[in-house]
GUFIZA-269931 format. One record per residue (C-alpha): residue number from 1; x, y, z. Coordinates in steps of 0.001 Angstrom, whole numbers, plus 524288, in hexadecimal, padded with zeros to 5 digits. Example, Ala and Ser with C-alpha at 12.3 -4.5 7.8 and 13.67 -1.06 7.14 Angstrom:
# GUFIZA-269931
nr|x|y|z
1|8300C|7EE6C|81E78
2|83566|7FBDC|81BE4
END
This chain:
# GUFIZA-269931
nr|x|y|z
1|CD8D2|E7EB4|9C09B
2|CD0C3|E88D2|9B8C9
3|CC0A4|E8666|9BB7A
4|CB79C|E85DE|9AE30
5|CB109|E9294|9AE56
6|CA886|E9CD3|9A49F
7|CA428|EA967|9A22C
8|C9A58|EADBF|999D9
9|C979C|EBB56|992C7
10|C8FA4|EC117|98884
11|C8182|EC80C|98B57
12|C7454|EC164|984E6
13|C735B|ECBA6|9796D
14|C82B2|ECF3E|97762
15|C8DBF|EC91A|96E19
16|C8ECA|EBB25|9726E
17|C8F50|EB3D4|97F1D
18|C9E0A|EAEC3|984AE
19|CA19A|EA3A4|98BF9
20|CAFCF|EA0F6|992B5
21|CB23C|E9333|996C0
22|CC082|E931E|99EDC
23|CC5C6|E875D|9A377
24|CC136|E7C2D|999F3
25|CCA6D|E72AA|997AA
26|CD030|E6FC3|989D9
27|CCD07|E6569|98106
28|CBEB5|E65CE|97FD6
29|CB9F6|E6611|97145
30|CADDE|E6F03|970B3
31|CA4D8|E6F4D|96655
32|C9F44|E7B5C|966F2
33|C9098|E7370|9601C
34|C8F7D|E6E99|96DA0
35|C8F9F|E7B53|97541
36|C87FB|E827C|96AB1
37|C7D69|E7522|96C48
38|C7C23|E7A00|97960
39|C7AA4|E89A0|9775D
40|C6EDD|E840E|96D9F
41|C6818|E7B5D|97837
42|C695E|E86A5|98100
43|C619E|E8F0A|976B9
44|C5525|E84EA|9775D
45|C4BA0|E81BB|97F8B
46|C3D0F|E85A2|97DD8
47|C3865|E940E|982D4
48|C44BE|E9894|97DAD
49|C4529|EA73E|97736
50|C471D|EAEDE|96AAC
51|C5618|EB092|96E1C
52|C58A5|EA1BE|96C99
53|C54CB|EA320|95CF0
54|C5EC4|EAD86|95B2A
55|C6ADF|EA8B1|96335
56|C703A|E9CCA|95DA8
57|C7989|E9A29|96918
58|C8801|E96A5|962DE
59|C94C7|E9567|969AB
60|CA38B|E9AD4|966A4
61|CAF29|E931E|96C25
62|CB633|E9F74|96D65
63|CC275|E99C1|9754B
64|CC625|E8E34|97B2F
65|CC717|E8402|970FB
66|CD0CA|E7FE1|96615
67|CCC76|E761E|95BCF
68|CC191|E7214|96299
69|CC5B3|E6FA7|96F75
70|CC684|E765C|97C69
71|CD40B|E7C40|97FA2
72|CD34E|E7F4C|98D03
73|CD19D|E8CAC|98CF0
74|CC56E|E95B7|98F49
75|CBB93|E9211|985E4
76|CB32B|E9F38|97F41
77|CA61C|E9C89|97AA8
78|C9DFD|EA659|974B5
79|C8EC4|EA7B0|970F0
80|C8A8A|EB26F|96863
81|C7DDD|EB8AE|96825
82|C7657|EBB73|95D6E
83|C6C54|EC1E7|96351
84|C7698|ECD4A|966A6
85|C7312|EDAEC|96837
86|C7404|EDE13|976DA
87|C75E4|EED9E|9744C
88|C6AA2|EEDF0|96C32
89|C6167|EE812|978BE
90|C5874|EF32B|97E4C
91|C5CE2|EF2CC|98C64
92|C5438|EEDD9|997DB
93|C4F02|EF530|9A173
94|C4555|EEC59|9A797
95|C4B2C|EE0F7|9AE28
96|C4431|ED20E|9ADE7
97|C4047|ECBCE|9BAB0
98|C495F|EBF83|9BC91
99|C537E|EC5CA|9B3EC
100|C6208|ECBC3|9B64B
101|C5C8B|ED7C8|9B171
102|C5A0D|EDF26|9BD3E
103|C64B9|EDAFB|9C623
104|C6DEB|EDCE8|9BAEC
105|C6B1F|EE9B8|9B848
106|C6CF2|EED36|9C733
107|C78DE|EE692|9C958
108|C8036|EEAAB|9BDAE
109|C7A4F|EF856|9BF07
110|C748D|EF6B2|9AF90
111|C6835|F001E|9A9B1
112|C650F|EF5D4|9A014
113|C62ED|EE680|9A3A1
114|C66F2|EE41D|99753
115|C73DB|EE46E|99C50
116|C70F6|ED8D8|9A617
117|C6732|ED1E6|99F06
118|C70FA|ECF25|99358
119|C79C8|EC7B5|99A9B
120|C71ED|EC17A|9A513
121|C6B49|EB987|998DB
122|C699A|EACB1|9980E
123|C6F24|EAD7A|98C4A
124|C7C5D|EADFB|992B1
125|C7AEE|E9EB6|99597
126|C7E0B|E9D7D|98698
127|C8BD1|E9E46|9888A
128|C8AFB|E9555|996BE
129|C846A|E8B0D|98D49
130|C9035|E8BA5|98362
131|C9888|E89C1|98EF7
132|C8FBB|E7E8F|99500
133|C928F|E7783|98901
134|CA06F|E77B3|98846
135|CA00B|E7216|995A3
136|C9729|E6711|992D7
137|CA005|E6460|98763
138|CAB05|E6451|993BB
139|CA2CD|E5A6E|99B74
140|C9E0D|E5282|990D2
141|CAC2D|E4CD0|99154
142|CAB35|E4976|99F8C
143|C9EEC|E41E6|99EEC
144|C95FF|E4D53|9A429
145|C89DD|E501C|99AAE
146|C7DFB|E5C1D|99F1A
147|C6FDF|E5BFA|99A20
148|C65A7|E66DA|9A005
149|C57EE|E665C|99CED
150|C4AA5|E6C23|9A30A
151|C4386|E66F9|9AE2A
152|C3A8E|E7162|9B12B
153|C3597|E7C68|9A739
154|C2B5C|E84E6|9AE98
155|C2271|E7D2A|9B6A4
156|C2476|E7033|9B006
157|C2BFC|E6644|9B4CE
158|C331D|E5C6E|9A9C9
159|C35C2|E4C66|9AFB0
160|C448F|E495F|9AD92
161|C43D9|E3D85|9B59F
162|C4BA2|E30AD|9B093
163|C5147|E35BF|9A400
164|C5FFB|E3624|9A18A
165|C696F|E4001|9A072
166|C696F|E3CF0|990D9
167|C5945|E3CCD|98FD3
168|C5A22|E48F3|9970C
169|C6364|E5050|98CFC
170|C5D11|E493F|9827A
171|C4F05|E4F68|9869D
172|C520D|E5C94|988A8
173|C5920|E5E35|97DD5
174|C4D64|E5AAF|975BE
175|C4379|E624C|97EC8
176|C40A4|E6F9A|97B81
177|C40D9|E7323|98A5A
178|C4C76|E69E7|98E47
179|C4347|E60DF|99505
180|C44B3|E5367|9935B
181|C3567|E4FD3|99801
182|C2CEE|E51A7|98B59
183|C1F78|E544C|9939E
184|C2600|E5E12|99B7A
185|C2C63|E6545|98E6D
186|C200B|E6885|989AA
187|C1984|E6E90|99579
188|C271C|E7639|99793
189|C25AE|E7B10|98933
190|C17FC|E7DFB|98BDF
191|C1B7C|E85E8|99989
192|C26A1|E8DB9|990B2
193|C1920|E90C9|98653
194|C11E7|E95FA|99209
195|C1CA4|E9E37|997B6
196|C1EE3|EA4E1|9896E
197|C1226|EA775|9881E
198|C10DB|EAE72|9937D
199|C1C7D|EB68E|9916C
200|C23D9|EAE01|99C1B
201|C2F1F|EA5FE|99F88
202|C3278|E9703|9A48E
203|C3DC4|E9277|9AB97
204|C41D9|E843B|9AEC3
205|C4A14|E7BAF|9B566
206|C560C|E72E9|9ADA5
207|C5E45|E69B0|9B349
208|C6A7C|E655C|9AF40
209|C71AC|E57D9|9AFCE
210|C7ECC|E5498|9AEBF
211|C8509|E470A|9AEAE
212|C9125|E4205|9AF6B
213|C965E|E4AB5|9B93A
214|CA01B|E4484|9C1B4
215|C9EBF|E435A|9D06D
216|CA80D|E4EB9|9D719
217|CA605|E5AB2|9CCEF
218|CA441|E6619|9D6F3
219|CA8B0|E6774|9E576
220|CA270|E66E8|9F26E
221|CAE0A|E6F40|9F8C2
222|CAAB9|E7CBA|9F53C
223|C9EA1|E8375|9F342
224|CA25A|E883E|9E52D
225|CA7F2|E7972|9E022
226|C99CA|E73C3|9E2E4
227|C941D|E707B|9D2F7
228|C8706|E7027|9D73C
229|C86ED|E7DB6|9DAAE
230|C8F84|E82A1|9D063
231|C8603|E7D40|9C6BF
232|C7B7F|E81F9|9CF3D
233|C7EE2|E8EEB|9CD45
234|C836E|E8D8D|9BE16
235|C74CA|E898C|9BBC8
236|C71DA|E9703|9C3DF
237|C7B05|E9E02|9BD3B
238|C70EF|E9C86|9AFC7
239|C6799|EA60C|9AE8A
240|C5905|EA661|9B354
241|C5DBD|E97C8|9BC28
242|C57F8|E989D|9C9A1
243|C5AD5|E8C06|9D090
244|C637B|E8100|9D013
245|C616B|E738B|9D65E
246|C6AF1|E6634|9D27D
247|C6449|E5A09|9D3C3
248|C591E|E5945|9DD57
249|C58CA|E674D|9E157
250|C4F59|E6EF4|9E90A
251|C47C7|E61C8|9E925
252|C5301|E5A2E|9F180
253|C4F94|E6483|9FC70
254|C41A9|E611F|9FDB3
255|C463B|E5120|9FFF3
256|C4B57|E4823|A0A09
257|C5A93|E4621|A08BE
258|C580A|E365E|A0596
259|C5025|E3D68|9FA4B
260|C5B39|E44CD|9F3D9
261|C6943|E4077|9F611
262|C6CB6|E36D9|9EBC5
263|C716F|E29B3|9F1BB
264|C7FEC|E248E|9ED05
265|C7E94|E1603|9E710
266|C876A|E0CB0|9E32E
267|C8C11|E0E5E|9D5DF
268|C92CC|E0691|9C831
269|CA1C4|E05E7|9C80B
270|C9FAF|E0AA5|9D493
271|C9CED|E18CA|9D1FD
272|C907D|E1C78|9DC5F
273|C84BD|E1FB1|9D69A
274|C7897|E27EA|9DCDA
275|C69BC|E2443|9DCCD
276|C6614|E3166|9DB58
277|C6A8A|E3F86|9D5C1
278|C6329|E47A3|9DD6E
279|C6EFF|E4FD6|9E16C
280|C718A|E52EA|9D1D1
281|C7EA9|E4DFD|9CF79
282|C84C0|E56E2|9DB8F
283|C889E|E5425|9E9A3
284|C903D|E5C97|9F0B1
285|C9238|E65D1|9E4E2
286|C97E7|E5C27|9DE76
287|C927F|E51AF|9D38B
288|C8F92|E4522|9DAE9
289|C906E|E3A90|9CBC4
290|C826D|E3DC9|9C9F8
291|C7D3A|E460E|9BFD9
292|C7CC0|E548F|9C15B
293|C6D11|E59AC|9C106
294|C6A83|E67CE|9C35B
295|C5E39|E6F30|9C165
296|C5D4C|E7E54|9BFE0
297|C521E|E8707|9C094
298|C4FD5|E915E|9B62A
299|C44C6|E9C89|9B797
300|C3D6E|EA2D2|9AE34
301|C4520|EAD72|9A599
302|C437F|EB961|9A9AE
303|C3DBC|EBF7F|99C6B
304|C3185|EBEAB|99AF1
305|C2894|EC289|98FA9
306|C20C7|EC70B|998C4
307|C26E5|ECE8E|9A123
308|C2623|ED1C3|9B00D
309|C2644|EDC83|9B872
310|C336C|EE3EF|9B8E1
311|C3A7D|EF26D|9B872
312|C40BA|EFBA7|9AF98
313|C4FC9|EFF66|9B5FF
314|C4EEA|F0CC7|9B022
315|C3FF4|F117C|9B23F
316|C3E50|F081C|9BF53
317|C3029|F0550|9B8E1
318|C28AA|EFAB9|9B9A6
319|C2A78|EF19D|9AC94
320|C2915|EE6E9|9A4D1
321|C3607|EDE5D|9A59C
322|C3DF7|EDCD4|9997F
323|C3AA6|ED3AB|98F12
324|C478A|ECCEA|98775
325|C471A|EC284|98001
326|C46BA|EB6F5|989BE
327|C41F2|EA8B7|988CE
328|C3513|EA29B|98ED5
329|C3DBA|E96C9|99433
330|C4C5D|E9447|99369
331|C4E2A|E89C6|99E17
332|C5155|E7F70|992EE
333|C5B0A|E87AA|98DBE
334|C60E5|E8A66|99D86
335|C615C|E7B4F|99F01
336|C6B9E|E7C61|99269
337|C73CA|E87AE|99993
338|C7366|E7E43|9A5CA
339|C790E|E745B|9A001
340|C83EA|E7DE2|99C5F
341|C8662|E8335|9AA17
342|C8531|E75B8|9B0AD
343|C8EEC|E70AB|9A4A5
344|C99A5|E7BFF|9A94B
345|C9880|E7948|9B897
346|C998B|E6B0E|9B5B4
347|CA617|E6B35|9AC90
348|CAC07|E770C|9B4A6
349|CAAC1|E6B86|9C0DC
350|CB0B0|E61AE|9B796
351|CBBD6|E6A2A|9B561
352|CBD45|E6ECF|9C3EE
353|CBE11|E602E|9C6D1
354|CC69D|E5AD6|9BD8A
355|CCD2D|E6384|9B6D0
356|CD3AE|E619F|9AA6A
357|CD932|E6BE9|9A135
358|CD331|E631B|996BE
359|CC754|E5B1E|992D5
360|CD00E|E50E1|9937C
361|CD6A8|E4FFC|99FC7
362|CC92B|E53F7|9A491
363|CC374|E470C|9A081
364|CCF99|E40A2|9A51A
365|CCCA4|E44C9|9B3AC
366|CBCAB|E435F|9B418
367|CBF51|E350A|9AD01
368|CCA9F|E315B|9B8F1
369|CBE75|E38A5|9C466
370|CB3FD|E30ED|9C004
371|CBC41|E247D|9BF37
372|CC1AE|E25D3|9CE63
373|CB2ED|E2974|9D002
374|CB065|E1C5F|9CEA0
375|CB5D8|E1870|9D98C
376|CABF7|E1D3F|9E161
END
């Protein structure tokens, strides 16, 4: 049975950005409002830069779809770019610290980091978010909804504890930072101010929670079937992310087992419940019923107004690094594109699960699971 997959394509400055969605099932109405809803939350977020006031991120269904709905075949999406003019770019000869710039150039034996830079963008993860959405769209009919929001910005710290899954998305939405504490919002906006005005940058940390998932998505048996590390490294795989952790994380290894593992209780209609989620949703690389809650860690950007130390490739001298037009924060905006990359691993594990060559014998086979789940 074919496995959901994508590519991507397209550099930050060139024609447009592609997408290529292959093995989607048919039968899915798309309205292309909802993935475009997401391209604009992705464009938000406070500390964001000039480039977000010229792109006004709109996608085209290129293939895919007939009257509306999904026909089973690979589904083209495309992004254009207003802001294009990538042979008109003077070329860069002094590569950022933190950036591809330097290693790119080496490795693909380039004289101008222009060459690396362009595609090693963030602004690659415009397309990934147009995909994301069509996903969620895919999971939305199988009971599975995603919110992401900030819980760290810089040095401060925002208090999620007790809220639901709905307050949460209802929050960040409304927050300028994605935060869903008010008192922490403002000193995260204030920590962006500072950073600007020292010709800086501020990363974060988001987290991301899904619900609904059913127990079983993922494998234990092989390495490469586990869903905890496939999302692990989807959340990698977006630029300027440094660490991943689902549920407790790094803080699970600094407790006592009767601390962390999350004890299995009797349940209603006898489906078992859990007094805790400390493990995030995942046992054994595979969802456990509880909901899925995975944080990633996103440095600074790499462009600073300010720039540090570097070196020119063709004089070898001591420089300045280059100065592009970057933002002072855009971990609100990453905690949109992780929403995206979590929404793809979790419908491509829907799909590796229980198949279904459309929506509707997909929902036929998740509706019999989690009724002989009950029996349990």
């Amino acid at each position: 049975m074919p496995q959901l997959r994508y590519f991507t394509a397209g550099e930050s400055h060139g024609q447009c950005l592609i997408g290529v969605l292959d093995g989607f099932p048919a039968g899915l109405k798309i309205d292309p409002d909802a993935i475009n809803r997401d391209l604009a939350r992705r464009q938000k977020g406070y500390g964001r830069g000039g480039r977000m006031k010229i792109e006004a991120d709109q996608a085209e269904i290129l293939s895919g779809m007939r009257l509306g709905e999904t026909i089973g075949s690979p589904i083209a999406l495309m992004v254009k770019n207003r802001d294009f003019k990538i042979n008109e770019l003077p070329p860069v000869t002094k590569p950022r610290p933190g950036h591809a710039d330097l290693a790119g150039v080496i490795k693909y034996d380039r004289q101008d980091a222009r060459d690396i830079l362009e595609r090693s963008s963030a602004r690659e993860t415009t397309v990934r978010v147009a995909i994301g959405a069509v996903c969620k769209l895919l999971l939305a009919e199988v009971g599975v909804e995603i919110v992401g929001h900030i819980v760290s910005l810089g040095a401060v710290q925002a208090r999620t504890d007790g809220l639901t899954f709905q307050e949460i998305r209802q929050r960040s939405e409304a927050s300028e930072v994605r935060c869903v504490d008010p008192e922490a919002e403002k000193k995260m906006i204030e920590a962006v101010d500072a950073a600007k005005a020292q010709g800086d940058t501020l990363g974060g940390v988001f987290e991301i929670i899904a619900t609904g998932c059913p127990v079983g998505l993922g494998s234990h048996v092989q390495w490469d079937r586990k869903l905890d590390a496939n999302i692990a490294r989807a959340l990698m795989s977006i630029q300027a992310i440094k660490g991943v952790e689902t549920g407790l994380g790094f803080e699970a290894a600094r407790r006592f087992g009767s601390q962390v593992h999350d004890e299995i209780l009797p349940g209603q209609e006898g489906v078992l419940s859990r007094a805790s989620n400390n493990a995030g949703g995942f046992e054994g690389g595979m969802t456990n019923g509880q909901p899925v809650v995975v944080r990633a860690a996103m440095k600074p950007l790499s462009t600073l107004m300010k720039p540090m130390r570097s070196v020119d490739i063709q004089t070898k001298e001591e420089v300045k690094a280059t100065v592009e037009r970057s933002d002072v924060c855009a971990t609100p905006a990453a905690a949109v594109i992780g929403e995206a990359v979590v929404a793809f691993e979790l419908a491509k594990a829907v799909l590796d699960k229980f198949g279904g060559d459309s929506i509707r014998e997909l929902k036929r086979n998740v509706a019999s699971y989690r009724e002989a789940c009950k029996r349990w």
